[in-house]
C-alpha positions, 0 to 999 in steps of 0.5 A: 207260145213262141211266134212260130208256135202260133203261126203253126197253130194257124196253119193246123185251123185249115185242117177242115179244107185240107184238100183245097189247101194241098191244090193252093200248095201245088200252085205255089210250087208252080209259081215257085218254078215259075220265079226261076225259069224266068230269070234262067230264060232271060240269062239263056235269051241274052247268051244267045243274042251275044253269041248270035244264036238267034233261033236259040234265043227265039226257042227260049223266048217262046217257053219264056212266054209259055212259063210266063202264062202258066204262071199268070193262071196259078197265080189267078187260080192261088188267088181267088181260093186262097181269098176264099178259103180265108174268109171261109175259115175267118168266119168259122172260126169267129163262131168257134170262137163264139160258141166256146166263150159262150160255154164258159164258167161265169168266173172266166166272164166275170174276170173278162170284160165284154169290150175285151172279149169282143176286141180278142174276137175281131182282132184275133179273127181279122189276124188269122185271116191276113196270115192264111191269105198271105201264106198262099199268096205270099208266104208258101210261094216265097219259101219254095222259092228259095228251096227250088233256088238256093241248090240249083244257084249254087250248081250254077256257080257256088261263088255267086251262090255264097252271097245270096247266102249271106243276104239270107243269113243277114235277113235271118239275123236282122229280123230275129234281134228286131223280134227279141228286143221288141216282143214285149213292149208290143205285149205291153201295146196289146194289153193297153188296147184292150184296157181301151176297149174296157173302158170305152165298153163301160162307158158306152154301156152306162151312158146314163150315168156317165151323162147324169153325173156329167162324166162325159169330159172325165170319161174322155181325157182317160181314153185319151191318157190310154190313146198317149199311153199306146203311143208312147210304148208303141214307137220305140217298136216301130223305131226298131222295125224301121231300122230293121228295114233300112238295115234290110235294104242296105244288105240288099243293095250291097248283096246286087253290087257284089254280084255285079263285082264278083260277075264281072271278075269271074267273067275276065277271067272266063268263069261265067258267062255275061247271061249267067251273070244277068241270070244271077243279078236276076235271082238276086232281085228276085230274092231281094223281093221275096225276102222283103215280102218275108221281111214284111210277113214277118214284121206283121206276124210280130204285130199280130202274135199277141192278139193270136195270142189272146185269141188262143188263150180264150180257145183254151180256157177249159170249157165249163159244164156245157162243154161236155156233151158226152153225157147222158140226157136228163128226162123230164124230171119231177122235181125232187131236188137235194143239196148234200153238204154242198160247199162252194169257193170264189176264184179270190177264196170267199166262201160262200156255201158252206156245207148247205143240206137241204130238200125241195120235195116236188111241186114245193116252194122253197124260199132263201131269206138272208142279208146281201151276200149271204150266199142265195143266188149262189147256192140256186145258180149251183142248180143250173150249174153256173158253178160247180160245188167244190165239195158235195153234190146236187140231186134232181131226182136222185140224180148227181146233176154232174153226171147229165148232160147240162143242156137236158139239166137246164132244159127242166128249169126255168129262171126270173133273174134279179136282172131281167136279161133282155135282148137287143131284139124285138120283145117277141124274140126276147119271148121267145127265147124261152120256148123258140117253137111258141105261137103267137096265141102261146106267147100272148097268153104269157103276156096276158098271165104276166100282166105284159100283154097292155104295156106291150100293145100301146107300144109303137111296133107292138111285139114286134118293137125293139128292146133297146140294150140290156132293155134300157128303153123299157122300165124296171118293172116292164122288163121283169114282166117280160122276164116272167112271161119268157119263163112262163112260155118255158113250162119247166117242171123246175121254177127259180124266182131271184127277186123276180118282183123287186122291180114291181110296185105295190099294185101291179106285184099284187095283179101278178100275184095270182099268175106267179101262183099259176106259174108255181103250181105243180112246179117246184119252186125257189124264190129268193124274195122280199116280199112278206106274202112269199115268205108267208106261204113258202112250204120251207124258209132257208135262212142263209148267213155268210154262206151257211144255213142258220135256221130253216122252217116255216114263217110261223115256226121261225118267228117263234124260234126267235134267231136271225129270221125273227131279227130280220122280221122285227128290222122290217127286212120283209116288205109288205105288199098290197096283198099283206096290208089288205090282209093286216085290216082284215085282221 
């Protein structure tokens, strides 16, 4: 999108408040009218003086004062809704925003680094502010200014009228070869903020490792290399906008001088008059002000169109599944799910489901088994709909989940991450999140069936004790009890476990055991596990490779047939665990 592109496209966000926006366009037509009856009035004033007419000139002294007046209250009442109105839209928008991001496809997150979406937030919110609250303050008033003036000058005397004209049109040149020969070193000054946000988010958001690994001078010499780097490519910009304004200046000065000159030639000879002179002297001045203002909107704009940019790109990112809400609900379901030759492609071409068929009766427990990479956290995250297969189709009871809507499908499916997921909130906040309407007996008993509930009270706030970023203050295995608590709190009639007990030692994933199996009874179940006892008692073992299933049955069936699951039998890819050993000496 071209400059003007986008700042039409900023105009269109005040749609919702059009009406209040039409009021703040009248009162800028008025302050228009106003910048040019004041400088007429002075020019009429002055004729009067010379010409000693003295009633005459108290006449337009008084409308002086009465336009002078209407003019301070359109301005008071322009800038206390304009202000208003701006900060009004910034903060819709920033939710809009938000909510879209949010909605987004996990490729788009995984190609879009957190500090760079939030700096695209902040930077692009914070633009479209400056440029609302300028155009009802400055921008539309200067503009009608010069629609309201330009006709009535040149009625005046279309002599002295041609060099208002010229100083406009050199503006209008200036400004537009300062653009073309600047806008993509500024692109580049963007880019390289952005890389700076990157970093500095990687860094702050791994501050263990950069402090273990003794990277804190390392970390700190590249975000200075980045700093220099802006530098470097921002002022040759700034030096071509700075000669812009001495260029704009001097075709200023010039442009007052000749109407001194030409006034003073015009009126020997009888032409004008010594008030229209200071009259027109008066509107030169004036227009001088207004286009430097509009000089000055313009250079910001140029400075803010590629963080707009930026933020219109990411405001038109076609939403994922979640952006569809004109699709039917999905029910509660009973948990009959299909895959029918399912296959799904990354953005860079790896493949990783191909043609993957298989059948989870109700209340079942699947488990995927495979090496890293095989394709399970994939084909389960289809099942909520983080991807979209690219070729066959998903079923929960029959039904294509495509064809419901995404909220009502995840509402029936309840998820323990890999990666517990945790808030930078209180631990009964972060509980909550799977069922907001839990009481405080509800979410203790999720605790207490997750084998949370001890760890939690011997902590300095209890429930109520912050969880630092992504739970960093918490151990791995608290984090993963928390996890489970959560998606027992959410009840859904849909389980997936991805590694859920791999943060787990020996003997406390042997107390929590006997609360997985409560959580999966009646429920049907997918577990991407390690541990031996899972595999052991799932109804169907799927074994995945390079995104295909080689072989699937139960433990026993499996072993016997003597293909990949036997191989990683044999490699001890399964981990026993305190429940397996127990049971190893009893037999």
């Amino acid at each position: 999108m071209s400059l003007w592109q986008i700042y039409l496209r900023v105009l269109s966000l005040l749609g919702a408040e059009k009406w209040l926006a039409i009021t703040l366009t009248l009162g800028n037509l008025l302050l228009a009218g106003v910048f040019f009856l004041e400088p007429w009035l002075f020019g009429q004033v002055v004729d009067a003086l010379a010409n000693a007419t003295h009633g005459n000139a108290w006449h337009y002294i008084g409308l002086w004062a009465a336009v002078g007046f209407g003019g301070v209250a359109a301005s008071v009442f322009v800038s206390l809704y304009a202000d208003r109105l701006a900060h009004r839209r910034r903060l819709a928008v920033m939710s809009q925003f938000f909510a879209h991001a949010i909605g987004l496809p996990l490729g788009f997150h995984g190609d879009h680094h957190t500090g760079r979406l939030l700096r695209i937030l902040h930077a692009g919110s914070s633009s479209l502010f400056s440029v609302w609250l300028g155009f009802f303050r400055e921008h539309l008033s200067t503009a009608l200014a010069v629609v309201v003036m330009m006709p009535l000058a040149w009625r005046m005397n279309w002599k002295l009228a041609l060099l208002m004209i010229a100083l406009m049109t050199s503006f209008a040149i200036f400004n537009t070869l300062a653009i073309r020969r600047t806008h993509r070193a500024q692109g580049e000054v963007e880019q390289l903020h952005h890389a700076i946000s990157e970093r500095a988010g990687d860094v702050l958001g791994n501050v263990l490792v950069v402090q273990s690994f003794t990277r804190i001078a390392a970390e700190v010499a590249e975000i200075k290399n980045l700093m220099r780097r802006v530098l470097a490519a921002q002022y040759p910009v700034l030096r071509g906008w700075a000669w812009l304004s001495v260029a704009n200046r001097a075709a200023s000065t010039l442009t007052i001088v000749a109407i001194f000159a030409l006034g003073t030639t015009l009126n020997q000879r009888g032409e004008v008059s010594v008030g229209a002179i200071v009259s027109f002297v008066g509107f030169a001045m004036m227009m001088v002000g207004r286009l430097e203002q509009l000089a000055g909107f313009i250079s910001g704009l140029f400075f803010q169109t590629p963080a707009l940019r930026d933020f219109f790109a990411v405001l038109d990112t076609p939403a994922g599944p979640v952006g569809n809400r004109q699709l039917p609900a999905l029910g509660t379901v009973q948990g009959d799910v299909r895959f029918e030759n399912v296959s799904f492609a990354f953005a860079d071409g790896h493949a990783a489901l191909q043609s993957l068929s298989f059948h989870a009766p109700p209340g079942a427990t699947i488990a995927l088994v495979g090496p890293t990479g095989a394709g399970k956290t994939t084909a389960l995250s289809m099942l909520y709909r983080a991807y979209d297969p690219q070729a066959g189709r998903i079923t929960v009871d029959g039904i294509d989940i495509r064809e419901v809507d995404v909220d009502s499908l995840r509402r029936n499916i309840a998820v323990v991450f890999q990666d517990a997921g945790l808030f930078y909130r209180s631990i009964v906040d972060n509980l909550r999140v799977g069922n907001p309407e839990a009481g405080n007996e509800q979410i203790e008993a999720a605790a207490r069936a997750a084998d949370a509930h001890d760890f939690i009270v011997v902590k300095p706030g209890g429930y109520a004790t912050l969880v630092a970023e992504r739970g960093r203050s918490l151990s791995g295995g608290e984090r993963q009890r928390l996890a489970i608590a959560r998606a027992m709190l959410k009840d859904a009639p849909i389980l997936i476990l991805d590694e859920a007990t791999s943060a787990l030692d020996n003997s406390t994933e042997a107390r929590i055991q006997q609360a997985l199996q409560h959580l999966t009874t009646g429920r049907t179940t997918f577990v991407i596990a390690h541990r031996l006892s899972t595999v052991r008692s799932a109804d169907l073992i799927l074994v995945l490779k390079d995104g295909c299933l080689v072989e699937q049955g139960r433990y026993a069936e499996l072993v016997a047939l003597g293909g990949v699951f036997a191989e990683l039998d044999r490699q001890g890819q399964f981990v026993a665990d305190a429940t397996d050993a127990t049971a190893g000496q009893a037999d």
